[in-house]
N, C-alpha and C positions, 0 to 999 in steps of 0.2 A: 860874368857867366860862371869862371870854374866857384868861388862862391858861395852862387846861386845850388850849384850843383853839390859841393859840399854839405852847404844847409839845409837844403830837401835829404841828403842820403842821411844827416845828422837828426834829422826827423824823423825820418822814416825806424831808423833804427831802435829811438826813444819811443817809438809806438810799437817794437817786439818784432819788426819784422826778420824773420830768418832766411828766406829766399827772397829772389826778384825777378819772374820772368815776364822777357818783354814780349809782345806778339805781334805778328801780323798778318794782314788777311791778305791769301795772294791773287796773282791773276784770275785763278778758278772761284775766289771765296773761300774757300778752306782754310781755317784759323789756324799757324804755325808758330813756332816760340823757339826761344832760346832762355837759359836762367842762370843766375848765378849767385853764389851764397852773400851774404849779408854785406860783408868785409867787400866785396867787388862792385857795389853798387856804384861809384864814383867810374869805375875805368870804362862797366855797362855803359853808362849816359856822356863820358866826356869821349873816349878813341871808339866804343862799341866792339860788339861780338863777330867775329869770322861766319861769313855765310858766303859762300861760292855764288860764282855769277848767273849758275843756274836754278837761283830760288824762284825767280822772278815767272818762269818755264816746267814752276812743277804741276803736274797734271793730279787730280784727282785719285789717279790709279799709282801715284807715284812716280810715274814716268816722268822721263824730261827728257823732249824733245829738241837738240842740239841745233841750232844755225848758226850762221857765218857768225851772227852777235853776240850768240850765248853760247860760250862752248867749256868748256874742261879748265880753262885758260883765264884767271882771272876773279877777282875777288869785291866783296860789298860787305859793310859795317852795319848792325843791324844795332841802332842804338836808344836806349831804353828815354824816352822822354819822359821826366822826373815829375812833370807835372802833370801827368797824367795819373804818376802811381799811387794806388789804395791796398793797403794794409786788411788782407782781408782773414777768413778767420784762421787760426792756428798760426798766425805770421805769416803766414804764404802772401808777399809780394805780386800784385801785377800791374804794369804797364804797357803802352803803346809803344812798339817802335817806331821810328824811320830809321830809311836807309839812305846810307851814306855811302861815298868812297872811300877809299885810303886817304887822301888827301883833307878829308873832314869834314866835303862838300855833299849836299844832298845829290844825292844820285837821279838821275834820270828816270829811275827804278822807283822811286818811293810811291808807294800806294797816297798816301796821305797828300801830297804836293800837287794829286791831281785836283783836290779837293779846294787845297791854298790857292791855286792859282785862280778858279773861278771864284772866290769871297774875294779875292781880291781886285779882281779886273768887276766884279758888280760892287765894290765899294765904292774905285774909279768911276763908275756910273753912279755915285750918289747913294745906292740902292744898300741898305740892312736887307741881313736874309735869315729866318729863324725854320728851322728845320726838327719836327718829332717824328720817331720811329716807331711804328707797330711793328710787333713780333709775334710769330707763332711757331711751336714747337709741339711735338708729339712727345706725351709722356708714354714709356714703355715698362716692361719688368726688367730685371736683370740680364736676362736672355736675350733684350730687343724684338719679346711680342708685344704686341698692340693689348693694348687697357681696355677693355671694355667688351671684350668679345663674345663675353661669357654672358652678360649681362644688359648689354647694349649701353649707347652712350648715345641720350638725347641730347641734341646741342643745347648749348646754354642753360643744362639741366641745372637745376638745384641740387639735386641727389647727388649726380658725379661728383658734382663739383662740392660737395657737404665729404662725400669720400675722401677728398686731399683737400680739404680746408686746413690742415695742418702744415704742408705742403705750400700750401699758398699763403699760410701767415709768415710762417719763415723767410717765404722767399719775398715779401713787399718789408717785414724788416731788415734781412741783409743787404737788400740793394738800397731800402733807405742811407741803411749806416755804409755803404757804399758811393753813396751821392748821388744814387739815379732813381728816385722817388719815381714811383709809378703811379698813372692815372687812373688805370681799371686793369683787374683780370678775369678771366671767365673761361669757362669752357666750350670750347669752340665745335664746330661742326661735325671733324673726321674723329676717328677713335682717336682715346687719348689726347683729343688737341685742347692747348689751350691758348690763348691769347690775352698779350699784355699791349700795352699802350705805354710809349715815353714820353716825357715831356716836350716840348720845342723848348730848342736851345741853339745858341750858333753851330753853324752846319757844321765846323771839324769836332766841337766837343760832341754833338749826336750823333755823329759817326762813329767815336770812339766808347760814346756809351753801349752803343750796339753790341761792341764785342766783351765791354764789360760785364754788360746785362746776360751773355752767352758762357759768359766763364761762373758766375754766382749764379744764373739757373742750373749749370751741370753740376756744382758742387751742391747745391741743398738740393736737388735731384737724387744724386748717389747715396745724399745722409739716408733720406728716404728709403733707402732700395729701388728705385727706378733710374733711368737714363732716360735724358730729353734729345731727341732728334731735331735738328732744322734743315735738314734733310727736303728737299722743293718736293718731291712725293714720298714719302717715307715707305709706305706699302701700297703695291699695285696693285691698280683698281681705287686708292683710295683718297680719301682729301688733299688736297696739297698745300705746303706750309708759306705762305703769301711775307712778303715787310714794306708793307704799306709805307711809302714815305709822302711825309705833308709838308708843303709848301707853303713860306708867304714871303709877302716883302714890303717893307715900308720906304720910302725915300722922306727926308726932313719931317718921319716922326708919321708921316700920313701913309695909313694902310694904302696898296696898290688894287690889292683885289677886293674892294667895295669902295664906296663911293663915286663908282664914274656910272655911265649911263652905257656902257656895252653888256648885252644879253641881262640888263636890268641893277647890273653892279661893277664889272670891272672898270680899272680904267684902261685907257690903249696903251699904255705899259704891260701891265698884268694881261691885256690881249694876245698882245705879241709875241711877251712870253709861254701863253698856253699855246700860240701859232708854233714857236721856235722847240716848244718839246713834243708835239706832234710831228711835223716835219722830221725830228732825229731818232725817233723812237724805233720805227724798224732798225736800226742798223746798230740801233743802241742794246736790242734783245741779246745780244753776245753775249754781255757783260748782265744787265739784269733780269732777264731768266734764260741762260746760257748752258744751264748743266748738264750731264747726259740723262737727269730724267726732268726737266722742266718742262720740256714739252709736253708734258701728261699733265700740269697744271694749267698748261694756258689751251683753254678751249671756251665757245660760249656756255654759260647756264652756270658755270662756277664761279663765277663774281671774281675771276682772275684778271681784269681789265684785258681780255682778249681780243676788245674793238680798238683800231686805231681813232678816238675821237675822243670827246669832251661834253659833258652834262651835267647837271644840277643835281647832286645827289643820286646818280644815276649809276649804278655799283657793276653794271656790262662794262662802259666805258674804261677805256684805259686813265681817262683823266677825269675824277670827279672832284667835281665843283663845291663847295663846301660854304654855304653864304652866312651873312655876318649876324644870327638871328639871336634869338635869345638863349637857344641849346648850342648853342656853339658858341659857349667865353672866351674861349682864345682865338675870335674872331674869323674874318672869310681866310680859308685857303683850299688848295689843289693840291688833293693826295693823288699820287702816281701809283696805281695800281697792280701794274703787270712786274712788279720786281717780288723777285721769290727768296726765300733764304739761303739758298746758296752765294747771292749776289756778293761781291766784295764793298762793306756798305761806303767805302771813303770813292771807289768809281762811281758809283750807284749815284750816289749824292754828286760826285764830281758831273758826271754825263749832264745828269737832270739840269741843275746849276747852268751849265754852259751852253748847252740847248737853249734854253731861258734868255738870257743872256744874248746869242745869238739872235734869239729872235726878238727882242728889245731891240740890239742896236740897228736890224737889219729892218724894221718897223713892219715886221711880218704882219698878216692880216688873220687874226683866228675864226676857221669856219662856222656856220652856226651851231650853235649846242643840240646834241640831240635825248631828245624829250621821252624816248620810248626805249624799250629795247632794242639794240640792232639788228638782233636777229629776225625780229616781226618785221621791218622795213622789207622792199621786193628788191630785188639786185639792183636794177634802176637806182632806185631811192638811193639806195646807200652808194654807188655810183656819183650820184647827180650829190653827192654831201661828201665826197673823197672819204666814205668810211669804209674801210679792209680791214681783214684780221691780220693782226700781228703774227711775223714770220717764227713759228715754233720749233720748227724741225732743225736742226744743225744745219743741213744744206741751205736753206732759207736765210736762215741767220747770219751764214759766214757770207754769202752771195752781198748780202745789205753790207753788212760791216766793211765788207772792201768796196763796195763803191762807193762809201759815204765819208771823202776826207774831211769835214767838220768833225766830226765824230773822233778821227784818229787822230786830227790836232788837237781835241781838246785834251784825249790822255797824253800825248805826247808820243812821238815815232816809237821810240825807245819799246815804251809801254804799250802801245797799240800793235805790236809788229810779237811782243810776247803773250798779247793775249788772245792772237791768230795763231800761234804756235799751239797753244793750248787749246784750245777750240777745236781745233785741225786733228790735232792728235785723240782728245777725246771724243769726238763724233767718228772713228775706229776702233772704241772697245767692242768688243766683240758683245752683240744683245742678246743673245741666247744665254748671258750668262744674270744669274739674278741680281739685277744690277741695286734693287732698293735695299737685300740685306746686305749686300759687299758695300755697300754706300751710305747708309742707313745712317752714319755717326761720322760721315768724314767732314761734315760742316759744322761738328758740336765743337764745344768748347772743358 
């Protein structure tokens, strides 16, 4: 290993890098770092950087909210994972952290471990799992107003999007020369938005492109003169920024979700699993749209998966269906809909994962797909199909999250016990205040 770690830092350096900071997304989602110059890259990745016990507990507003477990008292190693890091322009260095202890053990604390441990108890199940990320962000001016106001912005316009097509050649070559080749971008619904598409890749490396794809959109953002928000309602009243995550799974090579004969294609793996992430999904909204404005994103008629169910294409639904057809070359899978951009994406992906999971080994039975909008069905109906809207308000949210211990085993006590601290605290910032511009950039990168 040290090595290993030598000849990554001995790379890195023949490639011009001049810093190296490492980052991670905390309980709330909000991207944090530590850095350090050229020469230090080796001691970053082998003993790691000083970060108090209360990183784990910082809130959005910067708060940190102290308990018996986190308090003033006590220290974690935030250390730069070498294989992770890309040489990006000017030498500016970035990588993923984990966290460690003093002792040089992964901490109970690591965001990323929540993610390890679910690849790994569904590899014990036989199961490969390939995961791609959509992203959407709001482009703004300098100032943090909205683009388009003047002039309007049709979704999916040609013209908008002809306006920063410069913008958008840049940014599909740096992320190429970054490693994270994009599938499509365009301009998306609310002002300023736009959306990209990542490839499917193993779930911890598209977790981690997540936040790389977040640091190389804000830097060719600012070359620009703009700033990119991922902010889950950037401006009130207005669209909200969704990260679609897509699902699949194959066991000895053979797709899960097509080729069986349940609702026309799953097999009763891939059932079970859309059973076991339904079932988790209320108490799982803490973490994937948790923030104190996500709630303005999840409602019906916004294609924010605000229905707790499952459908063929069906963009209400919290979970849609995605089958093995000719427009879809990277064959059937089940994108999870209701996760917003604040989400932290290595929980996000961990929750999902383990939900799944759960519901494979517990051979859950998944309800039947629904065909329509939820909202058209009468109470009955949706009723009589266990369809409800997912809990949006923070009181809602935090109610599910503690009574659902699948849910906290799978982040771990540790981590589950910090991200009700945080939740706690931030469903008490005070709303009279404007929470989308004080907030506006606290999820960029």
């Amino acid at each position: 290993m040290s090595d290993s770690i030598d000849e990554q830092a001995a790379a890195l350096r023949g490639a011009g890098i001049r810093t190296l900071t490492g980052v991670i997304s905390d309980s709330g989602g909000v991207v944090r770092a530590k850095t350090v110059p050229a020469a230090r890259i080796e001691s970053f990745a082998r003993h790691g950087m000083g970060a108090s016990l209360t990183w784990p507990q910082f809130c959005v507003d910067n708060a940190v909210p102290l308990t018996r477990d986190v308090s003033v008292v006590g220290d974690l190693r935030l250390t730069a994972d070498l294989g992770t890091a890309r040489v990006l322009d000017s030498g500016i260095g970035w990588a993923v952290a984990d966290v460690r202890d003093q002792d040089g053990n992964r901490s109970p604390y690591c965001w990323r471990d929540v993610l390890r441990r679910q690849v790994v108890a569904l590899t014990g199940l036989g199961i490969e799992v390939l995961v791609g990320h959509e992203m959407e962000f709001a482009l703004t001016d300098e100032q943090g107003q909205a683009l388009g106001e003047q002039f309007g912005w049709p979704c999916y316009g040609a013209g908008v999007y002809s306006e920063l097509a410069e913008f958008a050649a840049d940014l599909c070559e740096r992320l190429d020369a970054a490693g994270v080749p994009l599938e499509q971008v365009h301009a998306e619904y609310g002002l300023g938005q736009f959306e990209l598409s990542l490839p499917p890749r193993e779930p911890l490396t598209a977790a981690d492109n997540v936040l790389l794809a977040r640091s190389v959109i804000g830097r060719v953002a600012r070359e620009h003169h703009l700033r990119a928000s991922f902010s889950p309602v950037p401006f009130a009243g207005g669209s909200g920024n969704g990260a679609h995550l897509h699902l699949s799974m194959t066991r000895d090579g053979r797709p899960l979700f097509s080729g069986g004969d349940i609702a026309g294609h799953l097999t009763p793996d891939a059932a079970a699993a859309v059973a076991g992430i339904l079932t988790g999904l209320p108490a799982a909204m803490a973490v994937l749209a948790g923030t104190v404005v996500s709630g303005e994103r999840l409602h019906p008629g916004h294609w924010s998966g605000a229905w707790s169910c499952w459908g063929l294409e069906n963009r209400e639904a919290a979970l849609r269906y995605l089958a093995p057809t000719h427009g879809n070359p990277h064959g059937a899978n089940l994108e999870v809909k209701c996760v917003d951009s604040g989400a932290n994406p290595w929980l996000a992906s961990g929750l999902v994962l383990g939900l799944a999971r759960a519901g494979i080994e517990d051979r859950l039975t998944a309800p039947s797909p629904v065909t329509v909008d939820p909202a058209d069905l009468s109470p009955a109906e949706r009723a009589a199909g266990g369809i409800a809207l997912l809990p949006a308000t923070a009181d809602e949210q935090l109610a599910a999250f503690e009574a659902d211990d699948r849910v906290r085993r799978i982040l771990g006590a540790p981590l589950a016990a910090a991200v009700l601290a945080v939740r706690r605290h931030e469903a008490t910032i005070d709303p009279s205040q404007d929470l989308h511009r004080l907030f506006r950039f606290a999820w960029s990168a």
